[in-house]
ZAGU-508434 format. One line per field, with one value per atom (N, C-alpha, C): residue in three letters; x, y, z; atom name. Coordinates in steps of 0.1 Angstrom, whole numbers, m for minus. Layout:
N
kolvex c(ALA|...)
xx c(X|...)
yy c(Y|...)
zz c(Z|...)
torke c(CA|...)
// end
This chain:
139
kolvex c(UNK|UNK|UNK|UNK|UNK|UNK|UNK|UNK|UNK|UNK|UNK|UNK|UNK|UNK|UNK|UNK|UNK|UNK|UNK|UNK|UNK|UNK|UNK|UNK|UNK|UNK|UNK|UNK|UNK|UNK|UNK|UNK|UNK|UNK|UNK|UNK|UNK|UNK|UNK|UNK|UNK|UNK|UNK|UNK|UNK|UNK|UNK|UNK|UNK|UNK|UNK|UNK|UNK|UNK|UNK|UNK|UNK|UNK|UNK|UNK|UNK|UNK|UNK|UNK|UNK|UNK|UNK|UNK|UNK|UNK|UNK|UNK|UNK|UNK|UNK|UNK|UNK|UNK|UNK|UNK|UNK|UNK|UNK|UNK|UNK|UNK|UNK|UNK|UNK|UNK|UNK|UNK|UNK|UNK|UNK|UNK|UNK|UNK|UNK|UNK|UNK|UNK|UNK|UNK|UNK|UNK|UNK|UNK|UNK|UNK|UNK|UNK|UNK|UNK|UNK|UNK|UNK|UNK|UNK|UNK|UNK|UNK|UNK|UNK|UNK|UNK|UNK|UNK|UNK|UNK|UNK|UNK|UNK|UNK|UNK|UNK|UNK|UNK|UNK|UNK|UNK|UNK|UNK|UNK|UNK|UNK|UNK|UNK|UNK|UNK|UNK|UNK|UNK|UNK|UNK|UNK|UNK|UNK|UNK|UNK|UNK|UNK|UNK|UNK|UNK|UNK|UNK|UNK|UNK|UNK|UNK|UNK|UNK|UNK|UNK|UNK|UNK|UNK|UNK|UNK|UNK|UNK|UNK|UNK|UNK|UNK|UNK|UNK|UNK|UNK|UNK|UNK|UNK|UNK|UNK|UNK|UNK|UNK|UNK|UNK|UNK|UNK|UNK|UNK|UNK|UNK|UNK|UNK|UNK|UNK|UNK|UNK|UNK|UNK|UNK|UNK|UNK|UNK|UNK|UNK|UNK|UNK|UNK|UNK|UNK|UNK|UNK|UNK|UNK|UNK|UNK|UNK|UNK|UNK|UNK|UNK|UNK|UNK|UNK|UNK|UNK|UNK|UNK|UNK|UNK|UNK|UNK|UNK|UNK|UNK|UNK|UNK|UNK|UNK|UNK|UNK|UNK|UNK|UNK|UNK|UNK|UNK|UNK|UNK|UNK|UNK|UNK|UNK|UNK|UNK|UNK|UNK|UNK|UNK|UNK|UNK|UNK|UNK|UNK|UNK|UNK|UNK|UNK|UNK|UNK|UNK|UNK|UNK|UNK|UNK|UNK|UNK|UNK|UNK|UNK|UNK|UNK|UNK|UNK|UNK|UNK|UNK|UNK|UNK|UNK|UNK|UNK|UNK|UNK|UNK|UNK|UNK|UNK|UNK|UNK|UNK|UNK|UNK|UNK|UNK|UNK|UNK|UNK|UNK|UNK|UNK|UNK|UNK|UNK|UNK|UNK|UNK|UNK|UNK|UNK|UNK|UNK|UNK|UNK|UNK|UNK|UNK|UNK|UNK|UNK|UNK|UNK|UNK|UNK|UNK|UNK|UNK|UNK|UNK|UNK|UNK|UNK|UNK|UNK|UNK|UNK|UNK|UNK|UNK|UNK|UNK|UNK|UNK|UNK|UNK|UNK|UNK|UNK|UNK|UNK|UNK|UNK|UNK|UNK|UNK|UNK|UNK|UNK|UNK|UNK|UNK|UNK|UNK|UNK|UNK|UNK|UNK|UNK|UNK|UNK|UNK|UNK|UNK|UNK|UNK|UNK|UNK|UNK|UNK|UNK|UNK|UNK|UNK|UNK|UNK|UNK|UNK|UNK|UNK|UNK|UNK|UNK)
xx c(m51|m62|m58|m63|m64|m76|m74|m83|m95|m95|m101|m112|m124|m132|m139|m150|m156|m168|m175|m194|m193|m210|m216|m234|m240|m251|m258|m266|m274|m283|m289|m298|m312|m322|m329|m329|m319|m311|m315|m307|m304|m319|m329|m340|m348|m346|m357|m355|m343|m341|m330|m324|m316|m298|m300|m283|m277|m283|m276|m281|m290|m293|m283|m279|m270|m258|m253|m242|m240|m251|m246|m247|m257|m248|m236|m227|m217|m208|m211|m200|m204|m219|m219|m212|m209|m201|m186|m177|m168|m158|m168|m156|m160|m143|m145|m143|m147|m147|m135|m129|m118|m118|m130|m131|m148|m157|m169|m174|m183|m189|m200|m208|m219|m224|m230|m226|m232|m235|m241|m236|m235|m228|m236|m228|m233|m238|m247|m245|m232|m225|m210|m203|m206|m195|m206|m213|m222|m218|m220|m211|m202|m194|m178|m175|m181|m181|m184|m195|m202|m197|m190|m181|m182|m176|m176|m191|m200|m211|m220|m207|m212|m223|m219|m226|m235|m237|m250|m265|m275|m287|m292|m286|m294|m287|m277|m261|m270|m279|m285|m294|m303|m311|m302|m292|m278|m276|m270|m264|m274|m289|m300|m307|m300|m308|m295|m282|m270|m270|m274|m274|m284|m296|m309|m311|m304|m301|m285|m286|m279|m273|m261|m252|m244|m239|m230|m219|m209|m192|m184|m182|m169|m161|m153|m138|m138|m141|m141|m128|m128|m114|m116|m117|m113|m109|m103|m95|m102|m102|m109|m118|m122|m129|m141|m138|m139|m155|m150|m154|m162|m159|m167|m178|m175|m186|m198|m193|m201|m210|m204|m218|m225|m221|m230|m241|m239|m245|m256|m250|m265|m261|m269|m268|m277|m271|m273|m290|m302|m311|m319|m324|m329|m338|m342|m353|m341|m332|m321|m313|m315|m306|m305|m294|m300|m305|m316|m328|m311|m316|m309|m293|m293|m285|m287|m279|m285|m294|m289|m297|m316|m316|m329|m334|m327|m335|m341|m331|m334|m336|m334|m336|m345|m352|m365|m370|m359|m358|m340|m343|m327|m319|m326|m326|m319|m326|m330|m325|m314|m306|m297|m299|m297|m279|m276|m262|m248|m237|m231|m218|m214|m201|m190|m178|m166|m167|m166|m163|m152|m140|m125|m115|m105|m94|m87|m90|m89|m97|m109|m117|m122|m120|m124|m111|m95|m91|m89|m94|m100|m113|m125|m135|m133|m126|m115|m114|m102|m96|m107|m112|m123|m128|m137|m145|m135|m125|m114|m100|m97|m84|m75|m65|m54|m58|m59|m63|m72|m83|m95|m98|m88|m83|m77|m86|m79|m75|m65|m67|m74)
yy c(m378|m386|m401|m412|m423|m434|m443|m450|m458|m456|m465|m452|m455|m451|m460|m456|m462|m463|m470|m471|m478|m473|m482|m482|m492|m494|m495|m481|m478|m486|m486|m498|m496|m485|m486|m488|m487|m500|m515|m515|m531|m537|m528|m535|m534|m529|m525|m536|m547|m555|m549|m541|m536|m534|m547|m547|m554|m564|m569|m559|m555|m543|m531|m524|m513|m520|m534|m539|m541|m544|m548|m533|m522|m506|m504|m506|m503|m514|m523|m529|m523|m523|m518|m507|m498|m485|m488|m497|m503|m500|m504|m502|m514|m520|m533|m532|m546|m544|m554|m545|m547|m553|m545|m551|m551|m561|m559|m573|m561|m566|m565|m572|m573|m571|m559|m560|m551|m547|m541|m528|m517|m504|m499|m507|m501|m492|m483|m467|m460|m467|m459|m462|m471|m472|m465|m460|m453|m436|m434|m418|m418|m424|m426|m426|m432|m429|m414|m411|m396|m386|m386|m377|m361|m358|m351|m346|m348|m344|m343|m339|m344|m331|m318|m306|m302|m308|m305|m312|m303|m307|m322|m328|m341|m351|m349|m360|m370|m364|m377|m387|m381|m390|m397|m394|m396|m411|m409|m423|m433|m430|m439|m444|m440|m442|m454|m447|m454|m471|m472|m484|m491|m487|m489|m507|m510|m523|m528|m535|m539|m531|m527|m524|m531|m529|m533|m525|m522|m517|m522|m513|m521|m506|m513|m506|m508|m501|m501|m490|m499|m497|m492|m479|m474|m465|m460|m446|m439|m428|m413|m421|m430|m436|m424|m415|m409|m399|m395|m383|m392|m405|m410|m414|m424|m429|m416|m406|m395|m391|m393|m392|m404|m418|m427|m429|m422|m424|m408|m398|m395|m380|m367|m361|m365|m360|m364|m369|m357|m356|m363|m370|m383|m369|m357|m350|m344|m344|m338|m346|m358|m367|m367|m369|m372|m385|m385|m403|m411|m423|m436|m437|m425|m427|m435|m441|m452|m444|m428|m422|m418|m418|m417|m430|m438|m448|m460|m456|m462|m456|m444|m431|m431|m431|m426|m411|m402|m394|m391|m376|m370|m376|m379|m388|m402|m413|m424|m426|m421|m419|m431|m440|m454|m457|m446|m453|m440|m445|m432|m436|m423|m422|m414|m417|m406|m392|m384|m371|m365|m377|m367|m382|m381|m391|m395|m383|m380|m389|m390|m396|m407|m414|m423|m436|m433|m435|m438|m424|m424|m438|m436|m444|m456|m458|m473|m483|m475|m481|m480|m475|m474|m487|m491|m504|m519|m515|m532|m531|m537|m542|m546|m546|m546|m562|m569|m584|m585|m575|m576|m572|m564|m561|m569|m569|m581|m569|m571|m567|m569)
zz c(627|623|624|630|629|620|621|613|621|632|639|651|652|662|671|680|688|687|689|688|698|706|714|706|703|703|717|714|727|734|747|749|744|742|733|718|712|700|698|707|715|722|730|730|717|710|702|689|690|685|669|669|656|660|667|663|652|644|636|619|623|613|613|630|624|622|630|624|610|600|587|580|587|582|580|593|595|586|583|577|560|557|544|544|555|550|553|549|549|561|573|585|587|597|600|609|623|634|635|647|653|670|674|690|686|696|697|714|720|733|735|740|741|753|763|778|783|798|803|810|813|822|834|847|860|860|867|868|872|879|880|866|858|848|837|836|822|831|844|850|845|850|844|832|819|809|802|809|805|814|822|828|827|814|805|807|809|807|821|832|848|851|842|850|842|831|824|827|825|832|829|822|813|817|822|830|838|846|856|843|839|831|816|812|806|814|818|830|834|839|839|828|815|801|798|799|793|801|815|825|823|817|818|810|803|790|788|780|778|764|760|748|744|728|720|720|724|722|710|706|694|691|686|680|662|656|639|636|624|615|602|596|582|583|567|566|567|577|582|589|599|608|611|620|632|626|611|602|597|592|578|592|601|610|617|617|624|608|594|588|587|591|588|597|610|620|621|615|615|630|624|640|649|662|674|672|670|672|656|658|646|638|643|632|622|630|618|612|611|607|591|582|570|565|559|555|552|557|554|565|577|579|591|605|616|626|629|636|629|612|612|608|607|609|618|631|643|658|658|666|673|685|690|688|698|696|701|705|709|719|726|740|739|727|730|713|716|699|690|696|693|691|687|684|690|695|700|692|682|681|684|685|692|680|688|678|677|682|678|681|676|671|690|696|709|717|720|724|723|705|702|711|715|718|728|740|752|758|746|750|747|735|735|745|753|761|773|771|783|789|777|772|771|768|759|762|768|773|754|759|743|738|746|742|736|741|733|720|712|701|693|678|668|655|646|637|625)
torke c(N|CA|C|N|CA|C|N|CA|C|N|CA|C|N|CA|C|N|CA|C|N|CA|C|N|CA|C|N|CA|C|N|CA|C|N|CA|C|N|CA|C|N|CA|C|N|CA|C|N|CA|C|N|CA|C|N|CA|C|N|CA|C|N|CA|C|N|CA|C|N|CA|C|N|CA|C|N|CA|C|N|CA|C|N|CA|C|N|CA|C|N|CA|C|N|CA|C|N|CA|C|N|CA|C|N|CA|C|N|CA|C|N|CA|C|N|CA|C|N|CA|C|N|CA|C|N|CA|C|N|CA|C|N|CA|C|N|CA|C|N|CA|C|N|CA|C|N|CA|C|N|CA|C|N|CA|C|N|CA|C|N|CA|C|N|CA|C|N|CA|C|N|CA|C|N|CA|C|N|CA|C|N|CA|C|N|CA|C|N|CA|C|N|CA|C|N|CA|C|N|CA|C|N|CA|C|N|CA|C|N|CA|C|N|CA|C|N|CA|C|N|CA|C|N|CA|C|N|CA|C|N|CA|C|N|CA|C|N|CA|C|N|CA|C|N|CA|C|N|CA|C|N|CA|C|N|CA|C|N|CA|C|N|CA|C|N|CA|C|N|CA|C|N|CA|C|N|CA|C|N|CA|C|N|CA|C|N|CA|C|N|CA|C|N|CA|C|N|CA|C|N|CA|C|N|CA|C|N|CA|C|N|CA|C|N|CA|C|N|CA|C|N|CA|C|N|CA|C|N|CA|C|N|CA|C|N|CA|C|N|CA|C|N|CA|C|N|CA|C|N|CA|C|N|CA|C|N|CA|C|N|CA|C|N|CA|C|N|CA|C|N|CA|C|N|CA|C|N|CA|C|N|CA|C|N|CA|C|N|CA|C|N|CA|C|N|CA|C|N|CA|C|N|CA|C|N|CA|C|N|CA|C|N|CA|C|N|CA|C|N|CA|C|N|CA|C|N|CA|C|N|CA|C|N|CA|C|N|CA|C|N|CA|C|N|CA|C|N|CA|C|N|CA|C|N|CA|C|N|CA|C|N|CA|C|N|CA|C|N|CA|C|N|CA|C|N|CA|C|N|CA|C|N|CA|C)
// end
């Protein structure tokens, strides 16, 4: 277990004007940010990212949703990161989310899920480095 995970604020998020809203979530639930960008994902770099998800039926529309705007990246910092941020953010699909968390309260729908978090100490690590160079890392 590490202390630190990954978020991207999705681009229907980000258009829909609620980044500095799920930003001040995330810090109300006492994670602090450590890396944060503000930026856009080619279609090869939103494939590349979702990889993992090359042979499942939704992977094309996945990649053309993830490129489609602009996102937020960041790297957040508390104890049990990875666990505590997957309940602040709510499951995947906003009808199941529980009230007050980012997913139901900024969610479209399953699709258009506003906020993406790592689901293993593994990956958050992986998608890290993905997104931020070590420089771009403050404590």
């Amino acid at each position: 277990m590490t202390n630190r995970t990954f978020t991207m604020i999705k681009p229907d998020a980000v258009g829909s004007g609620h980044i500095g809203a799920i930003l001040a979530q995330i810090n109300a639930g006492g994670f602090k940010i450590v890396a944060m960008k503000y930026t856009k994902l080619s279609e090869e770099k939103a494939g590349e990212f979702y990889a993992i998800h090359s042979a499942r039926p939704f992977y094309g529309e996945l990649v053309s949703f993830m490129s489609s705007g602009p996102i937020v990246a960041a790297i957040i910092e508390k104890e049990n990161a990875v666990e505590d941020f997957r309940k602040l953010i709510g499951s995947t699909n906003p009808a199941d989310a529980a009230p007050g968390t980012i997913r139901a309260k900024f969610a479209k729908n399953i699709g258009e899920n506003a906020i993406h978090g790592s689901d293993s100490d593994e990956n958050a690590a992986i998608e890290s480095a993905f997104h931020f160079a070590g420089t771009e890392i403050f404590e």
